[in-house]
N, C-alpha and C positions, 0 to 999 in steps of 0.2 A: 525627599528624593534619595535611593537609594544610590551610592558609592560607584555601581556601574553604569545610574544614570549621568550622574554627574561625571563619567570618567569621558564616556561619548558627547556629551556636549562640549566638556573644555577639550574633546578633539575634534570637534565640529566648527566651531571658531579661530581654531588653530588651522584648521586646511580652507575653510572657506573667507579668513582672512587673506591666507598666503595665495591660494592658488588664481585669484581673478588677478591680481598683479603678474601671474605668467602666462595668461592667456591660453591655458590648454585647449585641448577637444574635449568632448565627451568623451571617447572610446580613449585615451589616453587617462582621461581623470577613473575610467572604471580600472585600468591597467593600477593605478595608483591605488584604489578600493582592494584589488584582487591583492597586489604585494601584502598590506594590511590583512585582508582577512587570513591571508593562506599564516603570515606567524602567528596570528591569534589562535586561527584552526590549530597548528601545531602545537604553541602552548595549552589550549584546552585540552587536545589530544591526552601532554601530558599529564596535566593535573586528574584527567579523570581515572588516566591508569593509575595515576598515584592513591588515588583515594580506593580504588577497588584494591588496590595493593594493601591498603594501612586499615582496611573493613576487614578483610581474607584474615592481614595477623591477626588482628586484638578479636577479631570473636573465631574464626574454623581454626584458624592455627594455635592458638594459647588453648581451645576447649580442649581440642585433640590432644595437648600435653596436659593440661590441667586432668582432663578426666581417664589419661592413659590411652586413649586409641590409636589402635595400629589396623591400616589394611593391610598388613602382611601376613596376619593371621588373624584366625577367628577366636575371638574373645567375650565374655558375655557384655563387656564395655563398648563393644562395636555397636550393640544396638543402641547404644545413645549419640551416635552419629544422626539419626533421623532427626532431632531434635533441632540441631542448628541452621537448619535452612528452614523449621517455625518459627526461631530466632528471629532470623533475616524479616520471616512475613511477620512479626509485633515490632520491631522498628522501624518498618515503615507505615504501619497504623497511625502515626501520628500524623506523617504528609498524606494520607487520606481522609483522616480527618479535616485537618488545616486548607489542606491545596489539592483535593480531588480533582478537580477540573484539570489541574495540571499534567497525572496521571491520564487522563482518559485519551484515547485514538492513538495512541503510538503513531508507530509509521508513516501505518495508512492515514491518518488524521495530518501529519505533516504534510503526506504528500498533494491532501485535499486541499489543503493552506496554501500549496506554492503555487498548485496550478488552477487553482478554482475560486481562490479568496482571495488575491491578490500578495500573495508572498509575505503579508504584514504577521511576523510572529511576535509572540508576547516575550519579553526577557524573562521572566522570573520563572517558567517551565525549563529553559538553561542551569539552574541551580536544583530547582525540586526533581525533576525529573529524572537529571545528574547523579542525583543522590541517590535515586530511589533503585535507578539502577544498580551504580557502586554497591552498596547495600544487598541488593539481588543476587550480586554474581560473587562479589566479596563470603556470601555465608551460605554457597554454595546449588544458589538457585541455576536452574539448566536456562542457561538462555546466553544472547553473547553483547557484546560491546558497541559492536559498531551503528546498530542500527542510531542507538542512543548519542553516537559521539559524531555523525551526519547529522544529527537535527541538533547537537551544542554547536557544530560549523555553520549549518543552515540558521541558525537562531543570530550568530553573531554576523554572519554577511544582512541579515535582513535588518536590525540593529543601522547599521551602516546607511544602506539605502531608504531607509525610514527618517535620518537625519539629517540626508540632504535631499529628502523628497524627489528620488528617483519615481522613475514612470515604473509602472507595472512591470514591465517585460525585462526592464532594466534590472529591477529589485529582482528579478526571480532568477535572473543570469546571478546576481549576488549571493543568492541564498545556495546556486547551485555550487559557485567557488567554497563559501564555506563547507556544505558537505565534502565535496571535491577532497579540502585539505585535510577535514576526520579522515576520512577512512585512507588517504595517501599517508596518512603521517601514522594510521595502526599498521598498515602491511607494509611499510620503507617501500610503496610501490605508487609512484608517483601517474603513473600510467594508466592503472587500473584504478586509481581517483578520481581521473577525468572519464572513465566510461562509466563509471556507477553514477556521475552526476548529469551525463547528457541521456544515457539508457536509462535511468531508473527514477532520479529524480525531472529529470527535465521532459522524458518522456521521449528520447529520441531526437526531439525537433531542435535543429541544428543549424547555428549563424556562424559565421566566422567571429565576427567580435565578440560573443559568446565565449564559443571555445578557447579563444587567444587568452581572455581572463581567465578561465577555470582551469588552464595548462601553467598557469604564471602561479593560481592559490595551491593547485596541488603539487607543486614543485617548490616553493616559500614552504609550504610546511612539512614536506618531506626534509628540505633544506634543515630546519627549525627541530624537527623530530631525531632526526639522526646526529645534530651535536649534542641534544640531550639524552639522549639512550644509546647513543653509537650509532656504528651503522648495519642495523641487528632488526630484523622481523617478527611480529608474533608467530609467524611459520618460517622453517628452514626446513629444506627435502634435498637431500642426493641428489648427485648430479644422474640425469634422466638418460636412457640409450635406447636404443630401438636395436633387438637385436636381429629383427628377422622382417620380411616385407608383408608375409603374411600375417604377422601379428596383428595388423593391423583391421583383420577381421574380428579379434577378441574384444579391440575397440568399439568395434561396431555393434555389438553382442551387446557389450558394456552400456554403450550409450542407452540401448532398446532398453535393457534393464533398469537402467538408474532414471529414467526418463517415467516408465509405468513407477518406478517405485515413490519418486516425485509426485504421482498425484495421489499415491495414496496415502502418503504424509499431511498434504493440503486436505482431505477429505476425512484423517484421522484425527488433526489438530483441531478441525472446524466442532467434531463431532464431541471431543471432549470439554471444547471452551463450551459448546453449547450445555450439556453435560452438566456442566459447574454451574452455569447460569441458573440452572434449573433447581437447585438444590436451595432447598427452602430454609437457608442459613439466612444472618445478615450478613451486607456486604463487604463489612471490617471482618470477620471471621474468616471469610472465605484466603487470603492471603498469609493466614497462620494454617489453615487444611493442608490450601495448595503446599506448602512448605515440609510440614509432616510429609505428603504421601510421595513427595520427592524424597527426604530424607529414607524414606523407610527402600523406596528403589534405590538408592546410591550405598546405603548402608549393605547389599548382594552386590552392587555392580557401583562402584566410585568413582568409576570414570567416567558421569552422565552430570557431576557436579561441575559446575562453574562455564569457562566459555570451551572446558575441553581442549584449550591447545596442546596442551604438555602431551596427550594420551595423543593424539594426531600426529606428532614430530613421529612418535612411535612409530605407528601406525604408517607411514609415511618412508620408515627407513625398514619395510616387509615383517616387524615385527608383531605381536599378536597370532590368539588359535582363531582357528576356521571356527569354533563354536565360539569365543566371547566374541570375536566382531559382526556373527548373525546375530547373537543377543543384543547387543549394543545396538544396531541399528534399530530395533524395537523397546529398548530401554530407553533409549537418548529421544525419541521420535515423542513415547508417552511422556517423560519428565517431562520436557518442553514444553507440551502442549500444557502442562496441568501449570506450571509454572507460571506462563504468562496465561493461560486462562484464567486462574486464581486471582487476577491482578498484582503479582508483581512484574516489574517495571520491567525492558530487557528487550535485546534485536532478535532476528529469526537468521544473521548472516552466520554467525558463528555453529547454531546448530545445523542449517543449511550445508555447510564445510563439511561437518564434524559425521553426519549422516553418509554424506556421501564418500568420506574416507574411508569409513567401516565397513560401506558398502562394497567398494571397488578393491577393499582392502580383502574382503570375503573372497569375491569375485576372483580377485591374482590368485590367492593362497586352492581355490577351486583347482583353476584352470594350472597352477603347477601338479595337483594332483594328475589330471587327465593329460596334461601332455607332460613326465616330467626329464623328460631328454629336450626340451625347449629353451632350458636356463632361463624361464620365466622370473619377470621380479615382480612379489605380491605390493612391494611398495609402490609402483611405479602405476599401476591398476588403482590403488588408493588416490594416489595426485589424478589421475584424471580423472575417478569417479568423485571427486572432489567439487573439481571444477563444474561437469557434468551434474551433476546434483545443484548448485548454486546456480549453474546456465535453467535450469528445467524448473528449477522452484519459483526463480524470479522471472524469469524471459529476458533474462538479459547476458547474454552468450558471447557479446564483446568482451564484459566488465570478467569472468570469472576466465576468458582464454588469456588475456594479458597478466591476471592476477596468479595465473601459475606460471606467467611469461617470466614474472619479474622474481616471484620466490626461488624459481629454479634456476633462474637466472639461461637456461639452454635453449636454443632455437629448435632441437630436436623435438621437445612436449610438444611446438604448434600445430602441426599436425596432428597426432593422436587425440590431441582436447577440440579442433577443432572440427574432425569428425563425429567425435563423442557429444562435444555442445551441440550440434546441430539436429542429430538426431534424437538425442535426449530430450531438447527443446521441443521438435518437433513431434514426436510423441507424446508432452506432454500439451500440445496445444493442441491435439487433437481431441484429446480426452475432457479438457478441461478449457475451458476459454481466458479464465482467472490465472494471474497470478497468484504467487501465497497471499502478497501484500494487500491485492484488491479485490479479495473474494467479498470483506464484509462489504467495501462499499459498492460492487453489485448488490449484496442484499440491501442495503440502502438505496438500491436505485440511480447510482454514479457511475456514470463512465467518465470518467480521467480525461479518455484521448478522443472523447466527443466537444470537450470542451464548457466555460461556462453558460454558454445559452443553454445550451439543449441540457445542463445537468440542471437547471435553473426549470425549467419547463417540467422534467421530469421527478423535480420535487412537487408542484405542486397539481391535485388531482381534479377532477373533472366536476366531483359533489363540491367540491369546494367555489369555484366562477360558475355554476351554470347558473339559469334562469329558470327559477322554479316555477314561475308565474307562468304557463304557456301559452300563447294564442290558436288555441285546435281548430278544426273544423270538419264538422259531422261528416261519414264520409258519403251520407244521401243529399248532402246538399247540393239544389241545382245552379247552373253557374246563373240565371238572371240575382239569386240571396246570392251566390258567392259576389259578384258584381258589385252589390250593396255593400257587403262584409268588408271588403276591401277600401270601400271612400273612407269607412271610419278608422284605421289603422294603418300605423306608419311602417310595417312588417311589410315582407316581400315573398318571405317564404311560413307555408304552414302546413301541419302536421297534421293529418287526418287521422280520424280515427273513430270507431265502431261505438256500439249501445254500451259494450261493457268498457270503453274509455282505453281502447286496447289501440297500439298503431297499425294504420294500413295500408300510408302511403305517406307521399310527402306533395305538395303543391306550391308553384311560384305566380307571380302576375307573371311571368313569362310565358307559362304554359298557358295561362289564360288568354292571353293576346291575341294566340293565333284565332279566336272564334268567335271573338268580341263581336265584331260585327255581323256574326252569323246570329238575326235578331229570333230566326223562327226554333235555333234549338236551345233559346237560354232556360225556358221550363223544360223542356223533355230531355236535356243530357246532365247529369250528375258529377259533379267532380273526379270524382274517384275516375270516372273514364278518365282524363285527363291527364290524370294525375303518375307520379312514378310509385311504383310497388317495390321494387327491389332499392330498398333505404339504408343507406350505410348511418349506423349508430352508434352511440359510445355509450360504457356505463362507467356510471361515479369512482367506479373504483378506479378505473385507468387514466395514466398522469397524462397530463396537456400533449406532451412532447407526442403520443400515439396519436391523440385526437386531432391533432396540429395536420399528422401524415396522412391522417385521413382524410382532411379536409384537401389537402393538399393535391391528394390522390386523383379526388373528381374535380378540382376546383371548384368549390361549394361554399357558403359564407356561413350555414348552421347546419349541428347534427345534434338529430332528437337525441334524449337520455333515455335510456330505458332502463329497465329488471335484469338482473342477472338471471333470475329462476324463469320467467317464462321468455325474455326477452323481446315483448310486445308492453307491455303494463309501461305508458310511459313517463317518467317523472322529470323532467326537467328538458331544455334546452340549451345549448352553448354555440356560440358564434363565435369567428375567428377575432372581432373586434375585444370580445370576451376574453380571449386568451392572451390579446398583445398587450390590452391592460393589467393583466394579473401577471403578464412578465413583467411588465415597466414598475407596477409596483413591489414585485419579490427585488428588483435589481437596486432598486433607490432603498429599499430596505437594509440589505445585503452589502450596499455601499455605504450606507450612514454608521454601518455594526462594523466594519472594517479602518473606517476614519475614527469610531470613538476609543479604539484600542491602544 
């Protein structure tokens, strides 16, 4: 048993000794879990900037002195800057080797865990994972911190609730405190902790005893964060002014921009990880590429290396030309993408931020050209194409209007960001239906905010339950043989069909009923009169969850299978009994692989 196992059990006997002797409540013992998780969140917080800290010196900062390179000027030694973020990708070959699994679904995978798998995370992707990012951003890979330091919070609240066998709903409020305290305890913004865990990881859906916890984790560890680093943010921006009432149109400008440019980042990241995918390397190679062809961008443009804060304070106080921060925005968008496509480790918040600084940072430095008797500030267009950008990539326009609430510390931004968020979001939900974070698992077939039945129904497909074996029936047969047909089979409904075995109807003993006793036409009328022609059908390829609707649609208890190519050729049958068995047994599956974790 490994050191942190043992460190939670001898605290699991230590509080479920002490606490039945004081007779708490639930929602008072979760209030006791969230105190707990939020300084742990804080301490992990800081260990993991410390470790990206102490990866950054000993391999980018001692290469840069050891081998002479300067971004201040061009040198023929600059070109072996590309080199160190290949680095980064062979020291983490080994946690691909060893603990791949560990590696694999980022985010998106987390987010599948909390609201679809029952919240049960594994500990030991807390350490590997941890590293693997440190390591990524430390030697200069484009990607950022947070995502990875939400799922070491989420990882240690679920920990928690795993040891004293909380209920489902309870464990996922736990996991949401721990995120809650990472990302409250990177941005000293205790506020915008609690909307990234009820918008992003929780999904919205919102209890009071919930929230009470997750405002308690992300204030513990903002608490926790700030006596160990001060009371200092990975961002600081000028104080904000609004100089004029019509400005407030450039916002608006601002938002439509950064909102279309939002999707085109989600449609250029998808297109490059696929890109990588595709490239007929092995899979340990590919994390030394992605590495190189980041190095060889940051070796022109260095400011695309790491999570980007230091070039964003910039950026942020109207500094930067009108040409590097258009460039940037197309530099920083490609790194990123090739960085975490390549498989190294790493969140999408900080490039998210970083994207829309440069953007809105463009954007000021623009519009002071066009209007410049305005006393425009190009920094103040960056903070809220900022936020804007982070509102529109994620869909979550609470968590990024509070998070420039809190850097700027001014009530003046709300306004500006919360026109900007809304629109931006808006636009990008028109375009796109996905977040960054859930496009793959759309392509998976997941919807998140449908929940686990119907993502349950829609993993499994039609060829996979139906009934290959089918009971047809000619469609010349007259009803005195159908009459017969039917004493010998326990069926109710059946599929008609032609010489060449094609569908052309469908048939119940119901429709037969009405004529039963009509003895003079049971030779001279045919089934097919009878019978329905217009036959709602499914094919193999389409998951339960459609065929489910279908059935649903007519209230109907089976749908023929057919052909995709001519969509008459019939091959199988599925009934709704069909489908509630093949949920009951995905779920008893699904539960057994959750309990053996």
């Amino acid at each position: 048993m490994s050191f942190a196992n043992r460190l939670f059990k001898k605290l699991q006997r230590l509080l479920t000794g002490a606490l039945p002797r004081i007779r708490i409540s639930e929602n008072t013992f979760l209030i006791i879990l969230a105190v707990l998780i939020g300084i742990l969140g804080g301490l992990g917080n800081y260990l993991f900037r410390q470790t990206i800290e102490l990866v950054h010196q000993l391999v980018f900062e001692q290469s840069l002195d050891l081998l002479q390179i300067s971004f201040d000027q061009w040198t023929p030694q600059r070109a072996l800057v590309a080199l160190l973020p290949a680095l980064g990708g062979l020291l983490i070959l080994p946690l691909w080797i060893f603990f791949g699994k560990d590696l694999k679904g980022g985010f998106a995978g987390f987010l599948v865990r909390v609201n679809l798998q029952g919240a049960k995370l594994p500990l030991r992707p807390l350490f590997t994972r941890g590293l693997g990012a440190a390591i990524t951003l430390g030697t200069g890979g484009s990607a950022g911190q947070e995502g990875p330091i939400a799922v070491i919070g989420g990882t240690i609240g679920s920990q928690f609730g795993k040891l004293f066998k909380m209920s489902g709903d309870r464990l996922k409020v736990l996991v949401a405190c721990g995120a809650a305290a990472g990302v409250a305890a990177t941005f000293n913004a205790p506020i915008a902790g609690v909307f990234f865990a009820t918008e992003i990881v929780l999904l919205s859906s919102f209890e009071l005893a919930s929230f009470t916890s997750i405002v308690i984790a992300s204030g513990m560890a903002t608490v926790v964060s700030r006596a160990l680093l001060g009371n200092i943010s990975e961002l600081s921006a000028p104080p904000y002014f609004v100089n004029s009432p019509w400005e407030m149109g450039l916002y608006l400008l601002l938002g439509i921009f950064v909102g279309i440019l939002s999707v085109g980042f989600i449609d250029l990241h998808f297109y490059i990880k696929d890109r990588i995918d595709a490239i007929p390397l092995p899979r340990l190679a590919k994390p030394v590429l992605g590495g190189l062809l980041v190095g060889l961008i940051g070796m022109v443009l260095p400011q695309v290396f790491g999570n980007g804060y230091g070039f964003m304070e910039t950026v942020l106080f109207g500094e930067g030309a009108l040409w590097l921060l258009a460039g940037l925005v197309l530099a920083k968008a490609v790194a990123t993408s090739i960085t975490l496509g390549s498989g190294l480790p790493g969140g999408m918040f900080a490039p998210c931020l970083f994207l829309g600084a440069v953007a809105g940072g463009a954007f000021g430095h623009l519009a002071v050209l066009v209007f410049p008797e305005a006393h425009l500030s190009p920094g103040a267009y960056a903070l809220v194409g900022m936020g804007t950008f982070l509102s529109a990539a994620t869909n979550a326009p609470m968590t990024a209007i509070f998070l420039l609430f809190e850097i700027t510390d001014s009530y003046q931004v709300i306004i500006p960001i919360m026109l900007a968020c809304v629109i931006g979001t808006s636009i990008a939900r028109h375009f796109k239906k996905d977040s960054l974070e859930t496009v793959e698992l759309s392509r998976a077939g997941i919807d998140l905010e449908a929940g686990k039945e119907r993502n349950i129904m829609k993993a499994l497909k039609v060829g996979e339950v139906m009934a290959r074996d089918v009971e047809t029936v000619p469609e010349n047969m007259t009803l005195g043989q159908f009459a017969e047909f039917i004493a010998s089979t326990r069926h109710t409904n059946f599929p008609l069909v032609n010489r060449k075995g094609e569908l052309t109807g469908i048939i119940s003993v119901q429709d037969f009923m009405g004529v039963v006793f009509e003895r003079d036409l049971m030779d001279l009328v045919v089934v097919k009169e009878l019978a329905s022609v217009n036959v709602i059908t499914a094919h193999a390829e389409e998951d339960l969850d459609t065929a489910m609707r279908k059935i649903g649609y007519r209230n109907i208890e089976q749908l023929p299978v057919v052909d995709r190519e001519t969509h008459r050729k019939l091959v199988g049958i599925i009934s709704r009994r069909d489908m509630v068995s093949a949920y009951n047994r995905a779920l008893m599956s699904r539960s057994l692989g959750d309990d053996d974790e």
